[in-house]
Backbone as a chain_set.jsonl record, in Angstrom:
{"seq": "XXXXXXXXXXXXXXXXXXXXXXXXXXXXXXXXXXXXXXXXXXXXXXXXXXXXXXXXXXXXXXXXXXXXXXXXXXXXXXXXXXXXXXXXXXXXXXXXXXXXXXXXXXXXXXXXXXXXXXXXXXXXXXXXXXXXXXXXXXXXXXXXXXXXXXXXXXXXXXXXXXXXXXXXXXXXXXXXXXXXXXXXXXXXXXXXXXXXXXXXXXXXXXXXXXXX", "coords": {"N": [[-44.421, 36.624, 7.069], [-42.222, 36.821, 9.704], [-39.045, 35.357, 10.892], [-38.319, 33.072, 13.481], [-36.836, 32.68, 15.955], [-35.174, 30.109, 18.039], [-34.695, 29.059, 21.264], [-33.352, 27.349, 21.844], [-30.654, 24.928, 22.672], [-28.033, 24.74, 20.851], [-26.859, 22.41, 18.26], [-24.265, 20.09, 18.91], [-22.258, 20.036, 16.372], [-22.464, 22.691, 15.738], [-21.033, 25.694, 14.766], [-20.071, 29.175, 14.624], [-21.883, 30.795, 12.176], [-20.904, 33.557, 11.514], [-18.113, 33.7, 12.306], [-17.11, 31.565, 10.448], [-18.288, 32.498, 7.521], [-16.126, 34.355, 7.779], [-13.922, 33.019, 7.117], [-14.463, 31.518, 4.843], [-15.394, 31.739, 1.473], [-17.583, 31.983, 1.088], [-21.335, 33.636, 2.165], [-23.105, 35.288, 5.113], [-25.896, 33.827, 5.11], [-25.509, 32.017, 3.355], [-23.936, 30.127, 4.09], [-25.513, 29.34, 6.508], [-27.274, 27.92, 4.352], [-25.576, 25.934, 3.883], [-25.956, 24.641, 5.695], [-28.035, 23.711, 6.354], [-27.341, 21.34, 3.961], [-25.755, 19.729, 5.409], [-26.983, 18.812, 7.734], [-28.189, 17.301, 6.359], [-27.191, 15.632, 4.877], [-25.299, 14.475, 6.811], [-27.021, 12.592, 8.161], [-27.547, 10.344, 6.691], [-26.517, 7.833, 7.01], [-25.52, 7.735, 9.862], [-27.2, 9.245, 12.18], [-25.501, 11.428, 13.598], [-24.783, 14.041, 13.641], [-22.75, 14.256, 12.001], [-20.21, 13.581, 9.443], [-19.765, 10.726, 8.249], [-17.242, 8.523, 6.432], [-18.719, 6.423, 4.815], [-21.393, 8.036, 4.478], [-20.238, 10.705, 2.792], [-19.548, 9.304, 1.132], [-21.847, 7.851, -0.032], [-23.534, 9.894, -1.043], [-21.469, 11.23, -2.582], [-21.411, 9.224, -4.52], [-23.423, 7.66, -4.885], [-23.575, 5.623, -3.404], [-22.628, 3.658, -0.748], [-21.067, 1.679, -0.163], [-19.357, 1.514, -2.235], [-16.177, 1.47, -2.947], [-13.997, 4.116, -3.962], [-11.336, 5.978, -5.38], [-10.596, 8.383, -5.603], [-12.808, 9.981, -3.754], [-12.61, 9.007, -1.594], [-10.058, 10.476, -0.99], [-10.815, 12.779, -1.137], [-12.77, 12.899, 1.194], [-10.206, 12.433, 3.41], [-8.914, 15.147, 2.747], [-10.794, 16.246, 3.411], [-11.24, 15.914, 6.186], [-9.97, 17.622, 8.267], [-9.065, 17.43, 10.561], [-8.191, 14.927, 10.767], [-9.978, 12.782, 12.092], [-11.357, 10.659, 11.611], [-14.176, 11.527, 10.167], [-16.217, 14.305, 9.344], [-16.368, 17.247, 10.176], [-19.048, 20.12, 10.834], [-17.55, 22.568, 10.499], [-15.172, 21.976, 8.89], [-16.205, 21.021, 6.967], [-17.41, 23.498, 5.36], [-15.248, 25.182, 5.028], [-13.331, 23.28, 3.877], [-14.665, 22.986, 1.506], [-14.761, 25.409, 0.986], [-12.604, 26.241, -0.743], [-13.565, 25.07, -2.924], [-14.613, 27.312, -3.922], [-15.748, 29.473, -6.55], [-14.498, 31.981, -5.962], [-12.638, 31.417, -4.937], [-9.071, 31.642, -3.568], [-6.499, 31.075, -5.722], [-4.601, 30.225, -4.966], [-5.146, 28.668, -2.794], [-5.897, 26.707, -4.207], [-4.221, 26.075, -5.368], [-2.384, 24.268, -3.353], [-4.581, 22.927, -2.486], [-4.554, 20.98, -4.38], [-1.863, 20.093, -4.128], [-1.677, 18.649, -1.507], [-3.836, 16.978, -2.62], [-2.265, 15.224, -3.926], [-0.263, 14.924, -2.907], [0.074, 11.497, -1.5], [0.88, 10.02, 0.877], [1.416, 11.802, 2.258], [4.237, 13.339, 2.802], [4.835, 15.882, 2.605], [6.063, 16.428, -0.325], [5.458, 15.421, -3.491], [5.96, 12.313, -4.926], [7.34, 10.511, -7.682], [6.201, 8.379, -7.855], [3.538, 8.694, -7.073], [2.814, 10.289, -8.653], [2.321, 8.692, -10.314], [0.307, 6.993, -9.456], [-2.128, 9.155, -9.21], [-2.391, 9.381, -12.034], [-3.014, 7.091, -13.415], [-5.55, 6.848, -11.627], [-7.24, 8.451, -12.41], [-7.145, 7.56, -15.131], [-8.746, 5.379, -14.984], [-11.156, 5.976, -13.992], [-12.227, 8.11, -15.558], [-12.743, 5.826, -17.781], [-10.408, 5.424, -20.059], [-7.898, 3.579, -21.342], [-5.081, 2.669, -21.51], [-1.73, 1.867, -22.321], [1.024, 0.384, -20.851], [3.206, 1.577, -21.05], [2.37, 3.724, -22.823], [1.639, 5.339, -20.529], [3.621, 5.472, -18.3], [5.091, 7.164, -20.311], [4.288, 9.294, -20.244], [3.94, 10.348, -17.066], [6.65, 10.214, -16.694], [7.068, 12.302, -18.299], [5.564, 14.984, -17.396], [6.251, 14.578, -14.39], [9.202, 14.96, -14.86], [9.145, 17.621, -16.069], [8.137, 19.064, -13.897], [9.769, 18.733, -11.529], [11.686, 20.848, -11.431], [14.274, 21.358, -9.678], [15.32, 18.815, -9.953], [15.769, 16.725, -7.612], [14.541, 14.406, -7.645], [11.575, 15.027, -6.252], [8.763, 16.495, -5.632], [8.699, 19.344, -4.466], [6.389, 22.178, -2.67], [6.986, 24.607, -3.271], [7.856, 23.587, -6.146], [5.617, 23.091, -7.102], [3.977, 24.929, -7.326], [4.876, 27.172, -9.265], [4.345, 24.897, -11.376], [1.743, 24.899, -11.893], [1.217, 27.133, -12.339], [1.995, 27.656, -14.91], [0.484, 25.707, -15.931], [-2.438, 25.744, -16.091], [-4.793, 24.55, -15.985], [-4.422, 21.849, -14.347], [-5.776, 22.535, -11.759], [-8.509, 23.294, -12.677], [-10.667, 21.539, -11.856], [-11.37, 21.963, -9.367], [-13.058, 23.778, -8.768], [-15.956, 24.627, -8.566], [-18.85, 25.711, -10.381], [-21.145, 26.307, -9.439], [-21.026, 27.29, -6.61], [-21.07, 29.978, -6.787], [-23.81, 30.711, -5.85], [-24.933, 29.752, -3.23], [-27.282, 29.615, -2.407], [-29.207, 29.976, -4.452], [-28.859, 27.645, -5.692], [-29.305, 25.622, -4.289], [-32.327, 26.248, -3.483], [-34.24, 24.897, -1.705], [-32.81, 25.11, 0.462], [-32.727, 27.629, 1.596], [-33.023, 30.255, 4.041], [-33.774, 31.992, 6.759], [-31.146, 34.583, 8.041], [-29.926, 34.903, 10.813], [-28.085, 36.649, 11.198], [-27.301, 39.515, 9.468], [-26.129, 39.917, 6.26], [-24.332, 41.855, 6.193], [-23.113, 42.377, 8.607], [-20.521, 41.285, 8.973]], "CA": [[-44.194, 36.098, 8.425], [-40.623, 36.942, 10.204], [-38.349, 34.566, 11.324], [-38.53, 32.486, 14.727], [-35.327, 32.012, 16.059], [-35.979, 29.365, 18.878], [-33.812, 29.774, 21.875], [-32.71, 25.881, 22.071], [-29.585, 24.625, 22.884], [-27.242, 25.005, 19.454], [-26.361, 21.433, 18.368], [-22.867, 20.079, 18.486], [-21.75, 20.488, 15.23], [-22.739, 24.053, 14.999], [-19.988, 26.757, 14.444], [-20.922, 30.649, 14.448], [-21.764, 31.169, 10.456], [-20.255, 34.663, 10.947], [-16.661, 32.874, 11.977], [-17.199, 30.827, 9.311], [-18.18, 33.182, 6.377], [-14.944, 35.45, 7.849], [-12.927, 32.483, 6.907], [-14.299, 31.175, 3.769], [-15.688, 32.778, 0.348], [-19.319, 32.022, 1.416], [-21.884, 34.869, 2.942], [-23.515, 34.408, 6.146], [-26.853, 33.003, 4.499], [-24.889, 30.653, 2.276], [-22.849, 29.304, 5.061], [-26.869, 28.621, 6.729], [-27.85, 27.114, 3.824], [-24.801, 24.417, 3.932], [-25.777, 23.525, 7.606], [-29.257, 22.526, 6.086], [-27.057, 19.962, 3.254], [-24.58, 19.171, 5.991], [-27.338, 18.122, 8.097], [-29.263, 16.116, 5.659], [-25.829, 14.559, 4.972], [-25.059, 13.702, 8.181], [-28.203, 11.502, 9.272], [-27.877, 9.488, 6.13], [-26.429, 6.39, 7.442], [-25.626, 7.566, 11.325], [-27.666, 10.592, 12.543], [-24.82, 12.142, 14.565], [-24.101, 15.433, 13.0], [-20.76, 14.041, 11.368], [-20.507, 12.992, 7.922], [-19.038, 9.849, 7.771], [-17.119, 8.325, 5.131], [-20.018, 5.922, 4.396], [-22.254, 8.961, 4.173], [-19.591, 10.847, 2.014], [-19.499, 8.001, -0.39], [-23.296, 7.988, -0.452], [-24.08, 11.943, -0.86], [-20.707, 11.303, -3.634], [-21.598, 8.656, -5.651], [-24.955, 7.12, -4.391], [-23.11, 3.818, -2.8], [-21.793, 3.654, 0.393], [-20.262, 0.421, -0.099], [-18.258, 1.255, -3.367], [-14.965, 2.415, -2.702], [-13.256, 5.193, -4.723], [-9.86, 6.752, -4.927], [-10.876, 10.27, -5.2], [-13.418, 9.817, -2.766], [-11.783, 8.714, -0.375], [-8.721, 11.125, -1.15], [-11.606, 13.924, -0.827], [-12.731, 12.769, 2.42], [-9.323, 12.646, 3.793], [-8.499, 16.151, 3.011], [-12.002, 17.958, 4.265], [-11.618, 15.717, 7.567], [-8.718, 18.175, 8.878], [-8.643, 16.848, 12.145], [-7.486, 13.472, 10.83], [-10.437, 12.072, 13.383], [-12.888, 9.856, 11.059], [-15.21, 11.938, 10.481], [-16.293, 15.445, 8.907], [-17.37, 17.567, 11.23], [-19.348, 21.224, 10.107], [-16.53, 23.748, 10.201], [-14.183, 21.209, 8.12], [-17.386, 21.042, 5.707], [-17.606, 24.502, 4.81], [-13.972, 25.195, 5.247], [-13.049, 22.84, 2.836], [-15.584, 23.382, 0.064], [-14.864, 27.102, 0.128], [-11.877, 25.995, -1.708], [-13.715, 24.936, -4.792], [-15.735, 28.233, -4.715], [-15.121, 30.471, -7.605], [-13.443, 32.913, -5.786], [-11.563, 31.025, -3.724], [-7.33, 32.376, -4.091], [-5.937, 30.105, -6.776], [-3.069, 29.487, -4.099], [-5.693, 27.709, -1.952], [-6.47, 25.901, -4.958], [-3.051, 24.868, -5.353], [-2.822, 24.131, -2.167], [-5.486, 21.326, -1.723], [-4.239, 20.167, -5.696], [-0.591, 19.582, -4.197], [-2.3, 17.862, -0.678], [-4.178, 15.702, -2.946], [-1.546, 14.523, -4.872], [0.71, 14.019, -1.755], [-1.098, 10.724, -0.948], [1.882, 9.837, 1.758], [1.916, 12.758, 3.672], [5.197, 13.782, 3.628], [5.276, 16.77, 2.444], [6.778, 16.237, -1.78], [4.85, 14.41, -4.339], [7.128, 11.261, -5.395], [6.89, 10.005, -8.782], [4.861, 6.753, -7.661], [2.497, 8.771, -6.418], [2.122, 11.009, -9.133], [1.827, 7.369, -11.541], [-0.959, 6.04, -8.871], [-2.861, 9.884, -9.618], [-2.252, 9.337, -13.206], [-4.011, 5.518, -13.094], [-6.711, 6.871, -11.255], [-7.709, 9.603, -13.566], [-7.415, 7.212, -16.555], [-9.296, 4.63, -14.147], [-11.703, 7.052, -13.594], [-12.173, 8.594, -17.456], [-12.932, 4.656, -18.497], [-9.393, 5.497, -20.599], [-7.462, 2.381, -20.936], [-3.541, 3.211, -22.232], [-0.849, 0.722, -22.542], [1.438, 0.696, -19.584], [4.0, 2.239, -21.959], [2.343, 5.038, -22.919], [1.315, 5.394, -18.763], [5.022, 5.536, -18.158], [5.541, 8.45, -20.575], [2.817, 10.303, -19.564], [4.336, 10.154, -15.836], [7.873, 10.623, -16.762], [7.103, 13.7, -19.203], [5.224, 15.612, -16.189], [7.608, 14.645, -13.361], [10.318, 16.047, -15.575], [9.045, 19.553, -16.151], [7.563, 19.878, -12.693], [10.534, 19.104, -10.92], [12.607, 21.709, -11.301], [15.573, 20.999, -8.734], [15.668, 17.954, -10.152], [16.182, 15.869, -6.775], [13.255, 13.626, -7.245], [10.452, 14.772, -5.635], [8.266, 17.965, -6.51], [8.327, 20.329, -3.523], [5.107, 23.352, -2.876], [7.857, 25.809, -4.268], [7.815, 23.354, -7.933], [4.578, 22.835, -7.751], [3.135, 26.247, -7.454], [5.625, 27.216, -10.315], [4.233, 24.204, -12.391], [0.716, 24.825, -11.84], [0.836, 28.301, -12.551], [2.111, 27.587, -16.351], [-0.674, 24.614, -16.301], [-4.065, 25.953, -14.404], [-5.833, 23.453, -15.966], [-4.604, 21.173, -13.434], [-6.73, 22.464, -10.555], [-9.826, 23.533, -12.952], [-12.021, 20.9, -11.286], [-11.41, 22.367, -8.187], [-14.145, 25.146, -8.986], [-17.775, 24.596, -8.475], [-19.568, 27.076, -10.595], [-23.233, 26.334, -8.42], [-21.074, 27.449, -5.342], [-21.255, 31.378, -6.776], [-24.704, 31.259, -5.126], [-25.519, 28.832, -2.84], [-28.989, 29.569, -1.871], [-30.099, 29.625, -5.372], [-28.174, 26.59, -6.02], [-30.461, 25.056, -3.186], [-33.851, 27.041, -3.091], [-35.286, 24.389, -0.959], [-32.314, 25.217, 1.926], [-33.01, 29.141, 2.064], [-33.165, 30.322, 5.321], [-33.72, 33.25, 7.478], [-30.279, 34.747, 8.102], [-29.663, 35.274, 12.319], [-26.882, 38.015, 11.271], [-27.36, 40.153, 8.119], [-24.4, 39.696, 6.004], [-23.493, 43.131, 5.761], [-22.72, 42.863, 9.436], [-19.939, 41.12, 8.959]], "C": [[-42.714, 36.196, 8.752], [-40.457, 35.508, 10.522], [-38.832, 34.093, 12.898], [-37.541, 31.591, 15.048], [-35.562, 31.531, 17.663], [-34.124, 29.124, 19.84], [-33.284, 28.421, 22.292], [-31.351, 25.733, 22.09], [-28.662, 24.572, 20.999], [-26.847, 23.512, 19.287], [-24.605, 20.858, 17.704], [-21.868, 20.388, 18.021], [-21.451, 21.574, 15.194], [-21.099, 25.079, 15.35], [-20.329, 27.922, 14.111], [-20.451, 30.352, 13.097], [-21.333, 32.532, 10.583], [-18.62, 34.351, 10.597], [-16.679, 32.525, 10.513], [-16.99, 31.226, 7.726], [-16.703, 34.0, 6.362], [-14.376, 34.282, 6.842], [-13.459, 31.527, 5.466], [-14.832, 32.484, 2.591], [-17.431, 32.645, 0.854], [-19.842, 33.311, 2.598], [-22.265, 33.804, 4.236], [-24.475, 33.323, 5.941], [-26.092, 31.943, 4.167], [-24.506, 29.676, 3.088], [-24.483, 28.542, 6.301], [-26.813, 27.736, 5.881], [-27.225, 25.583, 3.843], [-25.231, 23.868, 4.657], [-26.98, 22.634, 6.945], [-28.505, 21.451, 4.991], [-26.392, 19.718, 4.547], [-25.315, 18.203, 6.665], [-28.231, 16.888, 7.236], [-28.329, 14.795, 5.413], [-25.42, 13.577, 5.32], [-25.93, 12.774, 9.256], [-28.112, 10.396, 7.621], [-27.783, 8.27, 6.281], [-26.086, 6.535, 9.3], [-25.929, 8.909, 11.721], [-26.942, 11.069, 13.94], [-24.37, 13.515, 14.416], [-22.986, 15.215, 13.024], [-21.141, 13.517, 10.587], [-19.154, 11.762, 7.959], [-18.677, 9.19, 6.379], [-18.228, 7.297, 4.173], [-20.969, 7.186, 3.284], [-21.898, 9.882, 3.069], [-19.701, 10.651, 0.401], [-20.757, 8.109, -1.266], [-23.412, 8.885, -1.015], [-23.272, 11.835, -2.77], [-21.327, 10.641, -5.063], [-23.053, 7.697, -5.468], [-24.706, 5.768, -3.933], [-22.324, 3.961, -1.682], [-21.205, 2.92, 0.572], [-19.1, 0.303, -1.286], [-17.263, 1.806, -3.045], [-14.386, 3.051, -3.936], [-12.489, 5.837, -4.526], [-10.317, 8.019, -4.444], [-12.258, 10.347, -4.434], [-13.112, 9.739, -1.571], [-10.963, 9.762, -0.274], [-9.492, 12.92, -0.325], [-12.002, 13.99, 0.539], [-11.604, 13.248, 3.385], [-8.732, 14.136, 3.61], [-9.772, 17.21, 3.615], [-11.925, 17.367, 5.426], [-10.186, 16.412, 7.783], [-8.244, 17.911, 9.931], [-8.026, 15.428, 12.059], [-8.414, 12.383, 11.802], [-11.638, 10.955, 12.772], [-13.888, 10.51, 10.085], [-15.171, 13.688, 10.021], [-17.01, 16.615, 9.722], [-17.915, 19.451, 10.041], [-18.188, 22.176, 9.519], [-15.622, 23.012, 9.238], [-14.857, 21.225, 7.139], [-17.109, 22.287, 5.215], [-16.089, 25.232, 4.399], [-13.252, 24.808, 3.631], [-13.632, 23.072, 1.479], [-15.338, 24.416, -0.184], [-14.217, 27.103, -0.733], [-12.082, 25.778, -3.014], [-14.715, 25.893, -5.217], [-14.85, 29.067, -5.539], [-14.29, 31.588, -7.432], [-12.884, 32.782, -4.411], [-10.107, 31.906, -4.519], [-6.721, 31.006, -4.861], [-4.773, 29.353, -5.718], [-3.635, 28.318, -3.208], [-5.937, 26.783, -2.815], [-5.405, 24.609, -5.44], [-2.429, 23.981, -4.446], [-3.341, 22.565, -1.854], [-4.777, 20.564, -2.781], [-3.028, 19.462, -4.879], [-1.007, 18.458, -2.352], [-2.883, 16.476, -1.248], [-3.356, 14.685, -3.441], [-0.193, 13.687, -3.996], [-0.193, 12.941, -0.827], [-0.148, 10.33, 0.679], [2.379, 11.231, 2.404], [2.943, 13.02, 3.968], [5.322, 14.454, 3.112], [5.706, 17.585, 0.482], [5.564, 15.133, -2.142], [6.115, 13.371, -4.905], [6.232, 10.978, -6.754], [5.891, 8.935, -8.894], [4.143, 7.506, -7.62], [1.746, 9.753, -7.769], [1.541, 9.737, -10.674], [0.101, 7.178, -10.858], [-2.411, 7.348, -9.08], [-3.471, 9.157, -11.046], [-3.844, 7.98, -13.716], [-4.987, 5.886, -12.877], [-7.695, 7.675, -12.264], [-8.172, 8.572, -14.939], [-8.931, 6.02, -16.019], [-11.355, 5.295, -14.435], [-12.461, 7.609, -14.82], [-12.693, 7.264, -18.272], [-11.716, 5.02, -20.0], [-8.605, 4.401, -20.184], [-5.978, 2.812, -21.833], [-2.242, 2.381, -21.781], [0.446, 1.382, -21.283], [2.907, 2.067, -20.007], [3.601, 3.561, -21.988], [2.099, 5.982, -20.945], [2.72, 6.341, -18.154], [6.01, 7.226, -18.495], [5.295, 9.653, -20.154], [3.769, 10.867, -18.06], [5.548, 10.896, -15.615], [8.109, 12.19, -17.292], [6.522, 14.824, -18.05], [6.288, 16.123, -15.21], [8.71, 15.453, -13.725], [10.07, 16.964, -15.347], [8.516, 19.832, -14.717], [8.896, 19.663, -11.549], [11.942, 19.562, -11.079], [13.925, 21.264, -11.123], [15.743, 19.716, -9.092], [16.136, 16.719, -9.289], [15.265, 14.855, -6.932], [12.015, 13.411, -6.689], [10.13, 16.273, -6.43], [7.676, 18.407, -4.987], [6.979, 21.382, -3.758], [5.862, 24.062, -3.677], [8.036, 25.406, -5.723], [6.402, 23.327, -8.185], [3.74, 23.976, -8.221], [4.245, 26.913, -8.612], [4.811, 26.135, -11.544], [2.825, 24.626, -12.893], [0.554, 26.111, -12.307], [0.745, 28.309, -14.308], [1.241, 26.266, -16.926], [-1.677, 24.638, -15.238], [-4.979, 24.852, -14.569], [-6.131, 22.166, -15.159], [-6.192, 20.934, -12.025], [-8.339, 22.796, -11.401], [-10.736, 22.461, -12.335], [-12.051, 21.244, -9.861], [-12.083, 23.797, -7.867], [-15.229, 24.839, -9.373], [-18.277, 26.007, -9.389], [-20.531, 27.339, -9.7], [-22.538, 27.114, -6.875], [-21.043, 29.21, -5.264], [-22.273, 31.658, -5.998], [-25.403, 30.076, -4.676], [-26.706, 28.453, -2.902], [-29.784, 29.027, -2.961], [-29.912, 28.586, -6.019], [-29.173, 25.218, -5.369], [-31.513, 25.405, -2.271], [-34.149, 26.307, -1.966], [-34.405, 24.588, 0.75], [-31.718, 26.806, 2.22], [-33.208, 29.046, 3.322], [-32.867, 31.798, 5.805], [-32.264, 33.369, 8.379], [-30.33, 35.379, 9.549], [-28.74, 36.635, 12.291], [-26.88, 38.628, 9.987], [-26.09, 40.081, 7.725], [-23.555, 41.101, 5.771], [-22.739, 43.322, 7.373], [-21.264, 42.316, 9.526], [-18.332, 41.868, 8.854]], "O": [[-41.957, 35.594, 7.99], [-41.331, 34.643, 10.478], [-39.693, 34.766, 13.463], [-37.313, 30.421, 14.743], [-36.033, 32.322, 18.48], [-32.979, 29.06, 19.393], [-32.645, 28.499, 23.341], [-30.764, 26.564, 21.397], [-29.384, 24.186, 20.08], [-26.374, 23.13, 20.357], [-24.016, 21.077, 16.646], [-20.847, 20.83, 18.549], [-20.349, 21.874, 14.736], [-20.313, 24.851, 16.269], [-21.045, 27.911, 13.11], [-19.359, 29.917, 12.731], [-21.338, 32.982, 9.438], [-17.985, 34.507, 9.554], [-16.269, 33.234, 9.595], [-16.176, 30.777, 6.919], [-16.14, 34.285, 5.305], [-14.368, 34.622, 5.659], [-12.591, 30.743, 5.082], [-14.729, 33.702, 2.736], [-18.227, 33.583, 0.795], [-19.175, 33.798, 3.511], [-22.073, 32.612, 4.476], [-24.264, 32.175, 6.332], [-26.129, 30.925, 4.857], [-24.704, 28.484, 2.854], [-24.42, 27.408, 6.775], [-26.371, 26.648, 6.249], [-27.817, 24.504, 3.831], [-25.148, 22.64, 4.661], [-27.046, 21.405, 6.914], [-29.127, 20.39, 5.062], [-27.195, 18.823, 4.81], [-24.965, 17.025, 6.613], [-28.74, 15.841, 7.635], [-28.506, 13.591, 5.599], [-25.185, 12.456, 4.868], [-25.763, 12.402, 10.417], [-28.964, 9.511, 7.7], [-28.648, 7.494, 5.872], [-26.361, 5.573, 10.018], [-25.039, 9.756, 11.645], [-27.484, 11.118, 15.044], [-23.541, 13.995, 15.19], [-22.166, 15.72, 13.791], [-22.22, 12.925, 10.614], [-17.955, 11.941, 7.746], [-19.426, 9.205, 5.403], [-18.444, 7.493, 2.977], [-21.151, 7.258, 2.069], [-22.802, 10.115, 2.267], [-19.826, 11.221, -0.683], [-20.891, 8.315, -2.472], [-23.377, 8.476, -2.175], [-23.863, 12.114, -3.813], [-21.604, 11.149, -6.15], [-23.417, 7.057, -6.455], [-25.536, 4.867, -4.06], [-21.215, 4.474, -1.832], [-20.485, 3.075, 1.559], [-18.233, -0.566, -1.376], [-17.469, 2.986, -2.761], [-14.344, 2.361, -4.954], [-12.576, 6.514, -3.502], [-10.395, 8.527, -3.325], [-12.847, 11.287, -4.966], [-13.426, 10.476, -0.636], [-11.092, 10.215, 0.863], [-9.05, 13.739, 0.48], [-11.686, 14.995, 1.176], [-11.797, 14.229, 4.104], [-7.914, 14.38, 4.497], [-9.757, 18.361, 4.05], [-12.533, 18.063, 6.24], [-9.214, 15.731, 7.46], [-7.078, 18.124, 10.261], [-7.479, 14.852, 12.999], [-7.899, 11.358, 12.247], [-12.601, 10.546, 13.42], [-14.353, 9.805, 9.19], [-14.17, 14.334, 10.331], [-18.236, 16.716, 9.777], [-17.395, 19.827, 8.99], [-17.997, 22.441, 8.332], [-15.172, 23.903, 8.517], [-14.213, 21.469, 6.119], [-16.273, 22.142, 4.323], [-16.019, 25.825, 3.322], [-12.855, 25.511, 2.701], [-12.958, 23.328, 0.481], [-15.502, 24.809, -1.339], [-14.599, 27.713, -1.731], [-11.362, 26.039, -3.978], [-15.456, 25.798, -6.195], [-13.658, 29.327, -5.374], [-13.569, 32.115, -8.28], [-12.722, 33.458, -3.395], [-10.076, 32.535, -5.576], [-6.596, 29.956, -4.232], [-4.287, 28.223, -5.77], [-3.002, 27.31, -2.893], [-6.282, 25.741, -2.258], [-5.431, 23.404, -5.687], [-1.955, 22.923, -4.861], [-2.859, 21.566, -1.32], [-4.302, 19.493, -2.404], [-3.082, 18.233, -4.881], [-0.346, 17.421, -2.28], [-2.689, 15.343, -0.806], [-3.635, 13.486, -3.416], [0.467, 12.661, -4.159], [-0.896, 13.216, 0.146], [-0.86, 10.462, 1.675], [3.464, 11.547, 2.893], [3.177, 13.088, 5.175], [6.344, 14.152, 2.497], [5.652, 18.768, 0.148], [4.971, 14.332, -1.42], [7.177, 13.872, -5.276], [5.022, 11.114, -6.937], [5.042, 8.699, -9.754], [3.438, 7.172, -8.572], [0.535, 9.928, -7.904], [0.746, 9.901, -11.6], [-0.956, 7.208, -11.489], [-3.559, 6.906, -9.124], [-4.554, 8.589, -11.191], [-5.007, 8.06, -14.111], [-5.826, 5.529, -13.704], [-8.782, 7.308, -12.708], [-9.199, 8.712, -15.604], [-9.961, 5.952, -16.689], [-12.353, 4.85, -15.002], [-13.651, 7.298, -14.777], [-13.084, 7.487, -19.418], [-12.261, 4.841, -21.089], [-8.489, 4.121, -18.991], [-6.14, 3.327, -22.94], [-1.937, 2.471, -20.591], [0.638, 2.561, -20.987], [3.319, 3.046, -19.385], [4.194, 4.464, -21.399], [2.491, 7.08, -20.551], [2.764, 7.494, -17.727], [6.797, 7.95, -17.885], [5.911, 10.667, -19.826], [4.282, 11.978, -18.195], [5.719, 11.816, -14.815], [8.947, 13.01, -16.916], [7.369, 15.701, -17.88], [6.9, 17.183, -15.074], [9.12, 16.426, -13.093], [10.622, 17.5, -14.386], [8.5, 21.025, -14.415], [8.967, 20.529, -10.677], [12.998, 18.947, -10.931], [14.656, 20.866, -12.03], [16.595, 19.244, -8.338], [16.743, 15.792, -9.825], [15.269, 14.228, -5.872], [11.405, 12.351, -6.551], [10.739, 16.914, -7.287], [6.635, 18.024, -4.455], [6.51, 21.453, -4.894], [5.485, 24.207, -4.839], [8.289, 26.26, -6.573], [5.955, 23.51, -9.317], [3.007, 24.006, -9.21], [3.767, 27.962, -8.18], [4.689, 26.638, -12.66], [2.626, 24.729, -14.104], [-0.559, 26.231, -12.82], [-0.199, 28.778, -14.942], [1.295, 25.874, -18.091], [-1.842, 24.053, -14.168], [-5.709, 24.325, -13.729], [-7.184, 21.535, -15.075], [-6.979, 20.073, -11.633], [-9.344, 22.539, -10.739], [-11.903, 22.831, -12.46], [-12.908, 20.675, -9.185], [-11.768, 24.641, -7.029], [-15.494, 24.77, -10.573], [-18.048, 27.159, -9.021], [-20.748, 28.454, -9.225], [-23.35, 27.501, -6.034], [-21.005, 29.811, -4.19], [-22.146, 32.671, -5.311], [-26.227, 29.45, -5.343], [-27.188, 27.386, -3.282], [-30.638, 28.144, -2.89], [-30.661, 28.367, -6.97], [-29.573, 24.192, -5.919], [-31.718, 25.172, -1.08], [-34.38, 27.032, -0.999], [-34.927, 24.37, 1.843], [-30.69, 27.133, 2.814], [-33.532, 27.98, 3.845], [-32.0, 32.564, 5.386], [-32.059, 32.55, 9.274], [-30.824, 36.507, 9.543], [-28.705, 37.481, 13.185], [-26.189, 37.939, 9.236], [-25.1, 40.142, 8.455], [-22.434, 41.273, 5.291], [-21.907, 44.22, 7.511], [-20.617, 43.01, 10.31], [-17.322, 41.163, 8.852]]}, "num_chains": 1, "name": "protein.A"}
């Protein structure tokens, strides 16, 4: 049985999946199949086609009421608009980043975003302690404030270079390069192939991906 592409109004959210695939690592299909998680997503606690951080939380860790650093931290960098709220193109956008063949630079990229929790630009040493914490937080690793300290200090050191106190993109992408292991969690293996990743959100492809 072919496809039956139904000539209804496109809803809200939607964003051409050819755009889309141009601009991430995902095909056209693949970039379908997200819309079907995005939408399942996005009706979990307010069926508006936007993923709120509630919904986020939920989808993340199965609690919409627990709060979490890197949850939150994650949120805050796929909502690009800064507006609440996740909308589709910020969804797919963002995730391409942890596909396998995303550009390592994008990878460093979101790593040195996440780590700048204050937005200005440099990671400060607090900020790279309050990472540190979270991780051990996080790990159920419990380490004497002492060793915390070293940990913190021994890093900071070698990553900033120029030695002014902060760790600019230009130290970090230098630091990260001689330690990849940093960003390794920032690579989904399941996102090599979406579809088969999520048989049940196959879908008849509106634009063959070769047309791209």
């Amino acid at each position: 049985m072919g496809c039956f592409h139904s000539k209804t109004a496109k809803p809200p959210w939607y964003e051409d999946p050819v755009i889309l695939a141009a601009e991430s690592p995902f095909t056209v299909s693949e970039v379908e199949a997200l819309s079907e998680l995005f939408k399942k997503l996005s009706r979990l606690v307010i069926d508006d086609g936007l993923i709120h951080r509630e919904e986020f939380q939920l989808a993340l860790l199965r609690n919409s009421k627990k709060r979490n650093f890197f949850t939150d931290r994650m949120f805050d960098l796929f909502d690009i608009k800064c507006n609440g709220v996740i909308e589709f193109g910020e969804f797919v956008r963002s995730l391409g980043v942890f596909h396998p063949d995303a550009p390592f630079e994008a990878k460093m990229s979101f790593a040195f975003r996440l780590y700048d929790l204050r937005q200005t630009g440099f990671i400060e040493q607090e900020e790279l302690k309050e990472m540190v914490l979270a991780l051990l937080h996080e790990s159920d690793l419990v380490l004497s404030e002492e060793a915390v300290e070293m940990i913190v200090d021994k890093t900071f050191a070698d990553a900033d270079s120029k030695h002014d106190g902060k760790i600019d993109p230009e130290e970090w992408k230098e630091f990260v390069s001689k330690n990849p292991s940093i960003v390794k969690n920032i690579t989904l293996p399941y996102l090599k192939d979406i579809t088969l990743a999520f048989p049940s959100f196959i879908l008849c492809s509106e634009v063959e991906d070769g047309e791209i």
